[in-house]
C-alpha positions in Angstrom: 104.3 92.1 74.3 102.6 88.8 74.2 104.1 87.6 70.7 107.3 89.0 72.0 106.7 86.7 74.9 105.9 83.9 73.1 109.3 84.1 71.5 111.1 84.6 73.9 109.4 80.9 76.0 110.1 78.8 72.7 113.5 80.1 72.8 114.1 79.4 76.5 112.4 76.2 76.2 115.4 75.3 73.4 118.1 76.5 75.2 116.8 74.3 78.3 117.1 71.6 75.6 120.1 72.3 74.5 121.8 72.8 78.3 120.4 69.3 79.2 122.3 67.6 76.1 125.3 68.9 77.0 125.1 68.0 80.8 123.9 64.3 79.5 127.2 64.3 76.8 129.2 65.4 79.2 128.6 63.0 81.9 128.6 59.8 79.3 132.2 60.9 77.8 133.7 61.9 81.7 135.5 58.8 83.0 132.6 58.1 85.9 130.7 55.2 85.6 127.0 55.5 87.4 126.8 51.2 87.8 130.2 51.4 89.9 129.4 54.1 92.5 125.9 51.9 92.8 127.6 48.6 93.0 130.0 49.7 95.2 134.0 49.6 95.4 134.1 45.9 96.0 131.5 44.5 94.0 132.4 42.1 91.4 132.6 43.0 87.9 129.6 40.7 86.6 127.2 42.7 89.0 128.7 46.0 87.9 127.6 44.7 84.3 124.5 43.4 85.2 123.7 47.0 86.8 124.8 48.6 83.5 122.3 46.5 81.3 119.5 47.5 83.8 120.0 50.8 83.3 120.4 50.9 79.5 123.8 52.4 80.1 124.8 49.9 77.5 122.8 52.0 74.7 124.0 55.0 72.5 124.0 58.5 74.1 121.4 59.6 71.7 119.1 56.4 72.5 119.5 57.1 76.4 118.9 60.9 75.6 116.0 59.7 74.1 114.6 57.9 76.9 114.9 61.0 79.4 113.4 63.3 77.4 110.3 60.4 77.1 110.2 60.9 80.6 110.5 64.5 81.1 107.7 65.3 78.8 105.7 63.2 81.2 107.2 64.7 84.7 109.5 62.4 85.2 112.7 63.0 86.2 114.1 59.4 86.8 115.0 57.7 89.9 118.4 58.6 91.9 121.1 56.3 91.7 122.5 57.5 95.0 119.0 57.7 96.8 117.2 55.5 95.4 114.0 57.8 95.0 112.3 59.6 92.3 114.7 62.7 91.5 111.4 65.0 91.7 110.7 63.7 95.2 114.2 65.0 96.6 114.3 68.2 94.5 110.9 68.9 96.3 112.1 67.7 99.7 115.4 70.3 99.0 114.6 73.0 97.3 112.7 75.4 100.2 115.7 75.1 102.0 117.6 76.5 98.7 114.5 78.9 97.9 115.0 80.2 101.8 118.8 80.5 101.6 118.3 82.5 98.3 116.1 85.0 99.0 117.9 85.5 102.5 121.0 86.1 100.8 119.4 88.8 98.1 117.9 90.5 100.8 120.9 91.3 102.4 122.9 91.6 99.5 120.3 93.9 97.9 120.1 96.0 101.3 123.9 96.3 101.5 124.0 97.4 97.8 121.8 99.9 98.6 124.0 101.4 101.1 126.8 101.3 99.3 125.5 102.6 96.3 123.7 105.5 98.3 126.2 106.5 100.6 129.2 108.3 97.9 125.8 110.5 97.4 125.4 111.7 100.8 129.3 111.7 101.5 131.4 113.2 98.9 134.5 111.3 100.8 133.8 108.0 99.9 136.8 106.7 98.8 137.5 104.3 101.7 134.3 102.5 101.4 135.2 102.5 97.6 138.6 101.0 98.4 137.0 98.6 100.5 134.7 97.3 98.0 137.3 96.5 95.7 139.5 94.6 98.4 136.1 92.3 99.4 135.5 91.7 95.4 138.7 89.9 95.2 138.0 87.3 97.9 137.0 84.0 96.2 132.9 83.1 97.2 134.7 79.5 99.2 137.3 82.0 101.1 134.5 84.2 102.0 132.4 81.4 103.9 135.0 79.6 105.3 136.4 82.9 106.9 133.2 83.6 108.4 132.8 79.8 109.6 136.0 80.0 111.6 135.1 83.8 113.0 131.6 83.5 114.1 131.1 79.8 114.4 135.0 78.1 115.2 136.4 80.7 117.3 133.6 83.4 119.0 130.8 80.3 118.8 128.4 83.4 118.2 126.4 81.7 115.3 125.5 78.0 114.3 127.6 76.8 111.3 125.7 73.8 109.9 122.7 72.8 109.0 119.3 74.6 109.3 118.3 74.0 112.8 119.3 72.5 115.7 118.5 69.5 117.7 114.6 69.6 117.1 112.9 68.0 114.5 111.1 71.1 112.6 108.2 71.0 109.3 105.9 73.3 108.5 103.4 73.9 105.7 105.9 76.1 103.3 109.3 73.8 104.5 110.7 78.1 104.9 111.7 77.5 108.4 112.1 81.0 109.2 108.4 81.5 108.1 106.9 78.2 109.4 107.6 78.8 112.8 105.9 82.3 112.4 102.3 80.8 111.3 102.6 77.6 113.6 102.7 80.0 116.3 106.7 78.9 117.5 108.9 81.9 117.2 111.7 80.0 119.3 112.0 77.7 116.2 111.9 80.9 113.7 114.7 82.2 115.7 116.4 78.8 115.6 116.1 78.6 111.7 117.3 82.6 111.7 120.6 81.9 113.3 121.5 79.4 111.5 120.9 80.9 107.8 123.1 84.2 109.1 126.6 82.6 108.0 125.8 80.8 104.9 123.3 84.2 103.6 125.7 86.6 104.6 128.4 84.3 102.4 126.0 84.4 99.3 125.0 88.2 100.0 128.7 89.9 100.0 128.8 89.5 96.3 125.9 90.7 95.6 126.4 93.2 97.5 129.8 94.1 96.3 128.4 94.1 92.2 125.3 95.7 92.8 126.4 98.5 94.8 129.6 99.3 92.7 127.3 99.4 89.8 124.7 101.5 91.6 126.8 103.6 92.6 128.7 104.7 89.3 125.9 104.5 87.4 124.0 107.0 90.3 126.6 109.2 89.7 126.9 109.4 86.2 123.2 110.2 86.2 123.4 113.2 88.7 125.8 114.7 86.6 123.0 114.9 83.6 121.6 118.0 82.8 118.5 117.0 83.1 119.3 117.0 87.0 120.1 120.6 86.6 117.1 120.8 84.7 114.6 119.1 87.8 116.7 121.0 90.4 115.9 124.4 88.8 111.6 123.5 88.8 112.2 123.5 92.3 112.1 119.9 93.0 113.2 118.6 96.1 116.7 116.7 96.6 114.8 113.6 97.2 112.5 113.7 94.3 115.4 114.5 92.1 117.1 111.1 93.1 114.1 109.0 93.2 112.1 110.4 90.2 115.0 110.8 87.9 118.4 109.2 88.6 117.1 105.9 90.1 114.9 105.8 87.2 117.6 106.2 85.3 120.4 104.2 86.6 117.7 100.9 87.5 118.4 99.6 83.6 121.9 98.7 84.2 121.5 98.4 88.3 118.9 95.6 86.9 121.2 94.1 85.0 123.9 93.4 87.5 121.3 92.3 90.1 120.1 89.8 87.5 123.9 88.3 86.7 124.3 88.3 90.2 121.3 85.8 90.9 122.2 83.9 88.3 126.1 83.7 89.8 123.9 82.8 93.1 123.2 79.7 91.3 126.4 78.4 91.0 127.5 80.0 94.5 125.3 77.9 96.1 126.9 74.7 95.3 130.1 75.9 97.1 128.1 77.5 100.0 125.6 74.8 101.0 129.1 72.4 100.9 130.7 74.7 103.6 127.8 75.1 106.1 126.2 71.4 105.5 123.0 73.2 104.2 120.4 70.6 103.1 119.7 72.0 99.7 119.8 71.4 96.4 123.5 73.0 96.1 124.3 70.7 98.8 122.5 67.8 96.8 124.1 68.7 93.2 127.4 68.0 94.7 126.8 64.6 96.2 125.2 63.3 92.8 128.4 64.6 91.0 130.6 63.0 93.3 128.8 59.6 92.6 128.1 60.1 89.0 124.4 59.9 89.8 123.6 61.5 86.3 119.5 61.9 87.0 119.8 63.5 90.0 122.2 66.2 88.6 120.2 66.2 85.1 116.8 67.0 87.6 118.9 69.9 89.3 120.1 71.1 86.3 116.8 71.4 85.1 115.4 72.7 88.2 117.8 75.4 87.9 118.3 76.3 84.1 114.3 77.2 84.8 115.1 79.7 87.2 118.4 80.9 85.4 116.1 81.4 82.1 112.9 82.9 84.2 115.3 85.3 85.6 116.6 86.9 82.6 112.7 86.9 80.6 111.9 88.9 84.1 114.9 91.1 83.5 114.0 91.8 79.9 111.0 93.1 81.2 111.8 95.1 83.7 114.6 96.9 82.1 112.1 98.1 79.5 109.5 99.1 82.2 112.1 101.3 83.2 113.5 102.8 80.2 110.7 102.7 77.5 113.6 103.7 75.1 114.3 99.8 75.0 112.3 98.2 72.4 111.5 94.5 73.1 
């Protein structure tokens, strides 16, 4: 396990390499130019040069390559052209707002799964809840959000549909809202911070939901079909241990890996979601240094987040063959 570990880090720690070439290429080939959007629209063309020299946008691709990755080994993740601050300091300052939307989202999303995935088990007429499923998974992600917007927030004005909370000014020790208010001992502002993650976590949680509980529930049925059911069924095991010992068991492999491509999907999900509902997070952020070529801060978030892409699938790895020992790693 360890050497299989070890493996699996160095390769991880090269693909990182290789995603953050190609997000630098890319960037220097694309008609944007990073001294422009700084300068500004109206500034002259000497100062736009002058900018260009003091950022060594001048020098080769591989050269300026070169100089990030100097920096990278040492923690630093340049300075934002749009911000003007280090790139770590605003990834720190926006990523438990991303980190809270997240984990809100695939809890719902996982909870609704669950349901759907249970429920053709307990009802052999399922087919409308089938049927619906399949309508909601054709809904693009930027549909989805904006519908809800206009419902809950635009028309009933049930829900909050921007930001994270409302007119008070709100920090805590974990920057999770939700959870902050709870151990400063302010549930008003935990309430606050709840209502307004609703629209944009229910956004990010219908595909999950959707995936995960299509799959679950296939792949539950399949299973209960086995005649090692029969098998469990006939030692006079209960109904309930029969589904939890042996077809969860047996169904979590590929259940586990449609949960992971959905949290990786979440990943690129958020960029459209935290856009809709103003939500101050590193989505929210990624777009803003695309739109002015700001190519640290979208190298940092890139980063940030091929960590987390690549951390998820080692995790998965290991999970799936917890759960099926005939997987060899």
């Amino acid at each position: 396990m360890f050497a299989y570990l070890l493996r699996r880090l160095l390769g991880l720690t090269l693909v990182l390499v290789a995603m953050t070439f190609s997000v630098f290429f890319l960037q220097n080939v694309l008609p944007s130019d990073p001294a422009r959007s700084l300068a500004g629209p109206m500034a002259p063309l000497s100062r736009v040069d002058e900018l260009r020299q003091e950022l060594g946008l001048n020098d080769s691709i591989a050269k300026q390559y070169g100089r990030f990755l100097a920096r990278l080994v040492h923690g630093d993740l340049g300075t934002s052209i749009r911000t003007r601050q280090p790139v770590i300091a605003d990834i720190r300052e926006r990523l438990p707002a991303s980190l809270e939307l997240s984990g809100a989202a695939f809890a719902l999303g996982l909870g609704f799964a669950t349901l759907a995935g249970i429920l053709p088990l307990i009802f052999e007429n399922a087919r409308p809840l089938q049927y619906l499923l399949t309508v909601a998974a054709s809904i693009p992600i930027f549909a989805t959000a904006l519908l809800l917007a206009y419902t809950f927030w635009f028309q009933l004005g049930w829900l909050p549909g921007s930001g994270r909370m409302g007119d008070r000014y709100f920090s805590g020790p974990t920057g999770l809202n939700i959870l902050d208010g709870l151990l400063k001992g302010e549930p008003a502002a935990s309430l606050d911070a709840l209502a307004h993650i609703l629209l944009p976590a229910l956004a990010l949680a219908l595909p999950i939901a959707i995936a995960v509980g299509r799959t679950m529930s296939s792949s539950l049925v399949d299973v209960m079909r086995q005649p090692y059911i029969g098998t469990a069924r006939g030692k006079g095991l209960s109904e309930s241990r029969v589904v939890l010992r042996h077809a969860v068991r047996n169904s979590s492999p590929v259940v586990l890996a449609m949960i992971a491509l959905q949290f990786r999907l979440l990943f690129g999900n958020l960029l459209v979601v935290e856009l809709v509902f103003g939500w101050p997070g590193l989505g929210f952020y990624m777009v803003q240094s695309l739109a002015t070529a700001d190519s640290p801060a979208v190298l940092g978030v890139t980063i940030v987040l091929g960590i987390f892409y690549l951390a998820v699938s080692l995790l998965t790895e290991v999970l799936q063959t917890w759960a099926d020992p005939r997987i060899e790693l």
